[in-house]
Structures are given as structure tokens and as C-alpha cells.
C-alpha positions as CSV (number, residue, x, y, z in Angstrom):
1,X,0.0,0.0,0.0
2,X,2.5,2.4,-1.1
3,X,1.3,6.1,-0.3
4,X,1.5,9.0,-3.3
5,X,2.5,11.5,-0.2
6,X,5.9,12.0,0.8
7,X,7.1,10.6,3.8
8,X,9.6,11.9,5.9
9,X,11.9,10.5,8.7
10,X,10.8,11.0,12.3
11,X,14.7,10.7,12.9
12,X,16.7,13.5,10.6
13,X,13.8,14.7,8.5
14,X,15.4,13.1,5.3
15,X,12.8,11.9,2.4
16,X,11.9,8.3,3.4
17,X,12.3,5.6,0.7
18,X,9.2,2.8,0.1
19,X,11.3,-0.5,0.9
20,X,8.9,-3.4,1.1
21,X,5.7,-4.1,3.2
22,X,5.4,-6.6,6.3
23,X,2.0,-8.4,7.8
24,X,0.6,-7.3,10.9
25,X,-1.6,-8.4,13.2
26,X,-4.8,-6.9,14.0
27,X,-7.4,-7.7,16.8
28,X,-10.7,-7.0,16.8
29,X,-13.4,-7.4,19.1
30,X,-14.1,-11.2,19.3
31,X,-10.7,-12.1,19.5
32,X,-10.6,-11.8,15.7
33,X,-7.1,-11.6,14.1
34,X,-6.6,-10.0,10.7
35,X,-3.6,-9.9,8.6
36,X,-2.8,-6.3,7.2
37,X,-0.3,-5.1,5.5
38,X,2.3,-1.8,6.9
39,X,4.6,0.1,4.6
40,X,8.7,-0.2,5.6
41,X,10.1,3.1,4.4
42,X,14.3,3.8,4.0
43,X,16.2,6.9,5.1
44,X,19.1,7.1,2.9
45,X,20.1,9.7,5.2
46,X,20.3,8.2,8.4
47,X,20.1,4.9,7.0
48,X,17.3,3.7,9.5
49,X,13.8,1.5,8.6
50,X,10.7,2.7,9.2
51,X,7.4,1.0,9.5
52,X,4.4,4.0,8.9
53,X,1.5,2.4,10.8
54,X,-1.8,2.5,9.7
55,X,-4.5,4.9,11.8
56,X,-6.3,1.5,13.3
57,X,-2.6,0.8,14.5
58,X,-0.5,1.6,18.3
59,X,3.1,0.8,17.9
60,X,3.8,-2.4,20.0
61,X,0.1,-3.0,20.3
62,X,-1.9,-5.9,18.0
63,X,-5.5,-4.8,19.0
64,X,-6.8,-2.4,17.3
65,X,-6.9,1.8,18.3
66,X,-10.7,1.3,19.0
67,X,-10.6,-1.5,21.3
68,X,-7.7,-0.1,23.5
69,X,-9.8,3.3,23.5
70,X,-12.9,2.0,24.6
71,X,-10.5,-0.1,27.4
72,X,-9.0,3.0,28.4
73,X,-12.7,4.8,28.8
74,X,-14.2,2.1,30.4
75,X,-16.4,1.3,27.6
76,X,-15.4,-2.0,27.4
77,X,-14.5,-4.1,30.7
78,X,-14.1,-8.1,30.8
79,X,-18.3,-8.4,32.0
80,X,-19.3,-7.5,28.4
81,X,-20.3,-10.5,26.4
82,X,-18.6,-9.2,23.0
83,X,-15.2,-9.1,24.6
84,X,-15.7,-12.5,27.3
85,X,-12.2,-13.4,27.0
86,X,-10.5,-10.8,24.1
87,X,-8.8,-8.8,25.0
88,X,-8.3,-10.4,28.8
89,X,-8.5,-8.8,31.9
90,X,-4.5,-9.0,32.0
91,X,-4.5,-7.4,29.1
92,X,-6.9,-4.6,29.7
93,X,-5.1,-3.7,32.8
94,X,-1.7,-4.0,30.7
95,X,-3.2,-1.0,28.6
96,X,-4.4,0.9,31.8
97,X,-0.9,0.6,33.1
98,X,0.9,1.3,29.6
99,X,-1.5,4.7,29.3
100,X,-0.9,5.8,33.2
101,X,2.3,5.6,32.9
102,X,2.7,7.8,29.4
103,X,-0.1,10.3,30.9
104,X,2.7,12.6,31.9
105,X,4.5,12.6,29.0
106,X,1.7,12.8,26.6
107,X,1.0,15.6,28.2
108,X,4.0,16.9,27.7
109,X,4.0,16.7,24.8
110,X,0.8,18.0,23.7
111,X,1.5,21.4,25.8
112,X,4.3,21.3,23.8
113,X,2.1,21.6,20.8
114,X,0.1,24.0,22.6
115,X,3.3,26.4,23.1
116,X,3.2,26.4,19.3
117,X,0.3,27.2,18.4
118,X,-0.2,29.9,21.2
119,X,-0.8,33.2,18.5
120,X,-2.7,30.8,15.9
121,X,-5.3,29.1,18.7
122,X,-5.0,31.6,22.0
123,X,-8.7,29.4,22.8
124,X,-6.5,26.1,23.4
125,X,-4.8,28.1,26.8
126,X,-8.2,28.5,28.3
127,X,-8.3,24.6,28.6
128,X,-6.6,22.4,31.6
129,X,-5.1,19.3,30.4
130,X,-5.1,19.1,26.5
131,X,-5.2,15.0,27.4
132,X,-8.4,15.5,29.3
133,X,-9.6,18.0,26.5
134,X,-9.0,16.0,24.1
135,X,-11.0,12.7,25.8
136,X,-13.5,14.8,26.0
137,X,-13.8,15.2,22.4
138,X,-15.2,11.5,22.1
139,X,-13.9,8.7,20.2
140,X,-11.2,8.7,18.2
141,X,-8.8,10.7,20.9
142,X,-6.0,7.9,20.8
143,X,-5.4,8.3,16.9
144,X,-5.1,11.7,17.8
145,X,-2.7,11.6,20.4
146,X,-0.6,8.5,19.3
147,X,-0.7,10.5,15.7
148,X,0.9,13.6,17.7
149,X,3.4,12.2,20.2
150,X,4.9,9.8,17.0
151,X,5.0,13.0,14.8
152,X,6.9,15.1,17.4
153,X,9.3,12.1,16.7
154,X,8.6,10.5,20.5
155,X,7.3,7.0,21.3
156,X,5.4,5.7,24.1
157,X,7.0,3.8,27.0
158,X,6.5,-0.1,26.3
């Protein structure tokens, strides 16, 4: 699935290189594991490999955005029939865990955002905690801060 935009590494901010594709797993609701593909990109520049996630994608995660979201609000817990035994309850507190403990540093990072934006968006200093804010906003806030934290060239603690 090679994309017509032009990629750019996270690392030195050289143009990235299609190199091949590589299968990933998926989990859905149900337990469900699908096979997808994600684009490996080259840096002739630094010389390091890239893998450019899809949206529906965390790095080091195999379920899917939307389940680990709806973990993380509380709209999903291990008494719901859908999800009897996938993900686990190990697994769902795994993901509460992982997200407590990057809570500061997302944060972080998004007032770092904020900074930057300060003359274009003076509404966004009004607001506490751009993480809360953001929550608040409904679903989809993980794609959103997982597609922020991985552009300002940061990863999440595993």
C-alpha cells in the first residue's frame, strides 16, 4: 500500500524511501485476528527502517486503536459479552498501566504543541489538560494523540 505523499523520517527529517511491506496483526473485538499489510520506508540519510502504521494501528500493540480506547474509557470491561475473554482482563489492565504511565509525557508533549500554536489558537490556553480536553472530544482521541506524540518524533514507553 504504497502512499503518493511524501514521507519523511521522524529521525533527521530526510525523504523516506518505500522498501517493502510486512504483515501485521490486528485484533478486533471477538478475538478476531486479521492480517494487514504496513509500509517499511528507508532513510538514505540516516540509514534507518521505518514501519508507517496505519490509523487503526499503536506501535507495539496488536489490538486495534478502537478497542484499547474503549479499554481506556471504560467502555469495554471483561463483563461485556462481545469481549468475554479478548482482550483479557490481564491485558486490559496492561493497557491501563501502559497509558498511566505515558499520561505525563503525553501531556508533555501535547502542551508542547500548545506552546506552538499559542498566536494561531490563543482558545487552546483557556483549557486544563489538552489530554483530558481531548478525551472529552469522544472517540477517536487515541489516533489523535498517538498521531501527535509519533509526529513530534517520540514514542510511548512499552
Amino acid at each position: 500500500m504504497v502512499s503518493n505523499e511524501t514521507e519523511y523520517c521522524p529521525i533527521c527529517e530526510g525523504i523516506l524511501e518505500y522498501r517493502d511491506s510486512r504483515k501485521r496483526i490486528w485484533k478486533v473485538y471477538g478475538g478476531k485476528a486479521k492480517r494487514i499489510y504496513a509500509d517499511r520506508m528507508y532513510c538514505e540519510h540516516c540509514h534507518r527502517l521505518h514501519t508507517i502504521l496505519p490509523d487503526i494501528l499503536i506501535p507495539h500493540k496488536h489490538y486495534g486503536k478502537e478497542v484499547i480506547e474503549n479499554v481506556l474509557d471504560d467502555a469495554c470491561t471483561s463483563e461485556d459479552l462481545d469481549t468475554e475473554n479478548y482482550p483479557c482482563e490481564k491485558t486490559m489492565e496492561r493497557w491501563k498501566n501502559w497509558f498511566d504511565r505515558n499520561k505525563q509525557n503525553i501531556e508533555g508533549f501535547l502542551q508542547s504543541v500548545r506552546s506552538r500554536l499559542e498566536e494561531y489558537h490563543p482558545i487552546l490556553f483557556g483549557i486544563g489538560t489538552l489530554l483530558n480536553f481531548i478525551r472529552e472530544e469522544g472517540a477517536g482521541w487515541l489516533t489523535v494523540i498517538t498521531k501527535m506524540v509519533i509526529n513530534l518524533n517520540h514514542c510511548f514507553c512499552t
